[in-house]
N, C-alpha and C positions, 0 to 999 in steps of 0.2 A: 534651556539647560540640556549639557550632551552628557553621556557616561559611557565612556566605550564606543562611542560611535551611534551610539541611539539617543536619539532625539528626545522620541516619550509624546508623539503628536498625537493629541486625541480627536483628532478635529477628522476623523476614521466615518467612510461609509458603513462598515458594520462597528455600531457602538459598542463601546467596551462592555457593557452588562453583558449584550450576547453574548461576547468571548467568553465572559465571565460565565454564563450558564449552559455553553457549549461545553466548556471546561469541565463543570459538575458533571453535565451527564455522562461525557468520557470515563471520569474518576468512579461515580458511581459501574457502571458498567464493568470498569476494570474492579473494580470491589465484588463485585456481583458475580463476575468470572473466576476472580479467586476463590472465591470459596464455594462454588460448584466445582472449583476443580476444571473450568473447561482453560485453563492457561497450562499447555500442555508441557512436560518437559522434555528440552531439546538435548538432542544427541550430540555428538563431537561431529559427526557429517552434516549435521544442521547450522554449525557456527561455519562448516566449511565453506560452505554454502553461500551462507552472511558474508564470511569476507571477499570469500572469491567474486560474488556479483556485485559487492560494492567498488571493490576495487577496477571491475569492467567497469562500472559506470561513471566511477571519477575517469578513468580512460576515454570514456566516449564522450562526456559532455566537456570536459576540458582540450583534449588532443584528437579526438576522430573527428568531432561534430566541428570544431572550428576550421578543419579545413576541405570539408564539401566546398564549398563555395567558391575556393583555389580548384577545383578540377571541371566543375559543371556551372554553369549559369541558370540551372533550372530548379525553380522551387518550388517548393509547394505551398497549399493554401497555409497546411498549418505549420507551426515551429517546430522542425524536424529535428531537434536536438530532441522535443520531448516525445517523441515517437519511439525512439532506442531506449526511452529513460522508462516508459511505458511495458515497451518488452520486456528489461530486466528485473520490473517491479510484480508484473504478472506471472514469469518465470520461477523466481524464488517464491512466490505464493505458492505456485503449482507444486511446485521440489519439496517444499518442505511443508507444505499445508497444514501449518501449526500456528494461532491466533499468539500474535507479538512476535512473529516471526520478519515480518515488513519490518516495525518500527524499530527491532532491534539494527536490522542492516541498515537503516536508514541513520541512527545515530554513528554507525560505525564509515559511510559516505560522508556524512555531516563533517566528521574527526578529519578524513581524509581532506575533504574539500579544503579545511581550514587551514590542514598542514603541508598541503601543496598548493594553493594558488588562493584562498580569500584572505585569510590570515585572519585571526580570531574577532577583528571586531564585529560588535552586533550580536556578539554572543552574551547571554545562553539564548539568546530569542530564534536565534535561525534554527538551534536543534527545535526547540516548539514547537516552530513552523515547519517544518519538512514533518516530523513527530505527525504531528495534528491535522494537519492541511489532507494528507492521504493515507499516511502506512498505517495510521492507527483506523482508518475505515477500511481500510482492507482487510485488516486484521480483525475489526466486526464482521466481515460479512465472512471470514474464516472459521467463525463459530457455528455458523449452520453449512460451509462445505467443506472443511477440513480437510482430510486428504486428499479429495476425489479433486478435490479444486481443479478446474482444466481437463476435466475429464466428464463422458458423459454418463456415471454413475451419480450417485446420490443415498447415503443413507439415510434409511426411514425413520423423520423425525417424530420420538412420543415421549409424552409426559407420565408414561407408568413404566413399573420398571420391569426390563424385559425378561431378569435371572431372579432369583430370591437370593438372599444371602450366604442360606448354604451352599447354593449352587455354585455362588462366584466364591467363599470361601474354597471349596474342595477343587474351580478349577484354576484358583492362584496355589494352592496344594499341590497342581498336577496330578491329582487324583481321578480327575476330567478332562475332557480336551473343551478348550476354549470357549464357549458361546460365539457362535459366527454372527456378523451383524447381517441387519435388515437392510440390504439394499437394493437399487429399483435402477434400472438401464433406463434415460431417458434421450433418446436421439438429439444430438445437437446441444447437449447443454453447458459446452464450454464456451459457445457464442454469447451465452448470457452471462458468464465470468467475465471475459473478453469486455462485454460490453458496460460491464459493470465495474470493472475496473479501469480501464478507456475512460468512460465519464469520469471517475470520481479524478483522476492523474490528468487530466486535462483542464478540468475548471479551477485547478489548485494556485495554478497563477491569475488566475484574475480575480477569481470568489474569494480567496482567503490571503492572496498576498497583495496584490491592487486594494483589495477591500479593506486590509487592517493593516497587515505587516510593511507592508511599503511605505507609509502614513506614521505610520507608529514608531518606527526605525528609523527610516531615512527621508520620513519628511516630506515624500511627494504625494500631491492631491491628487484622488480621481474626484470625477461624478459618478454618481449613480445610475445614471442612462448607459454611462458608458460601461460600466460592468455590468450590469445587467446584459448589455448587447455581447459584451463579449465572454460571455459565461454562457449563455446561449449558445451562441457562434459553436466554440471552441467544446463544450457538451456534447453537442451533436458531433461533432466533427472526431470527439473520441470513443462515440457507439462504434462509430463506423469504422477506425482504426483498430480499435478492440478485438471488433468481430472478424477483423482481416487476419489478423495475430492469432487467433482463438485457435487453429487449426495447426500453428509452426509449434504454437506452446506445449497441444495435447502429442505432438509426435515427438518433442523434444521430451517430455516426462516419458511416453510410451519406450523408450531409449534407454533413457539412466533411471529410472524406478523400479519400470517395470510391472506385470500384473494387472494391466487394465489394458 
């Protein structure tokens, strides 16, 4: 049975329960974040943001990235369409370093994609999958570096609270100036954003869309030697691309931000 172009195979290297409980944890999480309040609210230059780099990257993976290969014969090990798609996912982390900031621009590529070259079928599964597969774990690990994302600061994380209530009463009064945060310079620490987001945007085609969505959708089988080997591979191969990035990203925020 099809519906839209999806299949519905469950004959999946990751079993549907896991999706099923990868899912909970997500929702939990994003429950957990609302109402701490760590789901920050976005500005009018934060959706610019969103559209503007989605729409470079429906550009690059559609019209830049398909014609390397018309001017050079040289490739490389890994799929250099997701090298660019890498930069611009790290980039708007960094720019607007606010958690649902990825997965927002990502549904807002997902539209684009569909209304310039895939055309809707397979939908709603493909927002899911781009959703889930990565911008929403970047958007976790945007809860503990927030705006420094890309940068080698770091505010100091504690579980007590830093003002008492008058205090932040009288300085949302303006009666005070502001409470400054705790933050701590740690040399080199956008290599491990880099690197951290490198992996997670690299093993997304083979961990989560070889593994389920591709099976699920459209029907084709892997093995599980073979993802395994190439979720590995491609892992590694995105520390390392990450960590090359990590340095264009921190000059590009140092640029249009500003203040670090």
């Amino acid at each position: 049975m099809t519906w839209n172009g999806v299949h519905f195979n469950m004959h999946t290297v990751i079993p549907w329960w896991g999706m099923a409980i990868y899912f909970i944890i997500i929702a939990a999480l994003f429950a957990y974040g609302w109402k701490k309040h760590l789901l920050a609210n976005f500005r009018t230059v934060d959706y610019v943001y969103m559209g503007l780099l989605a729409a470079i990257l429906v550009i690059w993976n559609f019209f830049i990235s398909p014609l390397i290969p018309r001017f050079s014969a040289i490739t490389t090990i890994f799929y250099y369409p997701t090298i660019g798609e890498l930069f611009i996912l790290f980039l708007v982390a960094a720019l607007i370093g606010k958690p649902g900031s990825v997965s927002i621009m990502m549904v807002i590529y997902t539209l684009l994609s569909d209304i310039f070259h895939y055309g809707f079928g397979g939908e709603p599964f493909w927002f899911i999958y781009e959703v889930t597969a990565y911008a929403i774990l970047i958007d976790i690990y945007l809860i503990v570096r927030g705006k420094y994302m890309g940068t080698p600061y770091q505010r100091v994380l504690s579980f007590k609270a830093q003002v008492t209530a008058e205090q932040a009463a009288q300085a949302q009064a303006g009666k005070t100036a502001k409470p400054k945060e705790n933050v701590r310079k740690i040399p080199g620490l956008y290599f491990l954003d880099g690197a951290v987001v490198g992996f997670v945007v690299f093993i997304a085609y083979n961990f989560w869309y070889q593994g389920f969505w591709a099976t699920f959708i459209e029907g084709y089988l892997y093995t599980l030697h073979y993802i395994l080997f190439e979720t590995l591979t491609n892992g590694i191969g995105g520390i390392i691309v990450g960590i090359i990035l990590a340095p264009l990203v921190y000059y590009i925020k140092k640029v249009i931000v500003g203040g670090f």
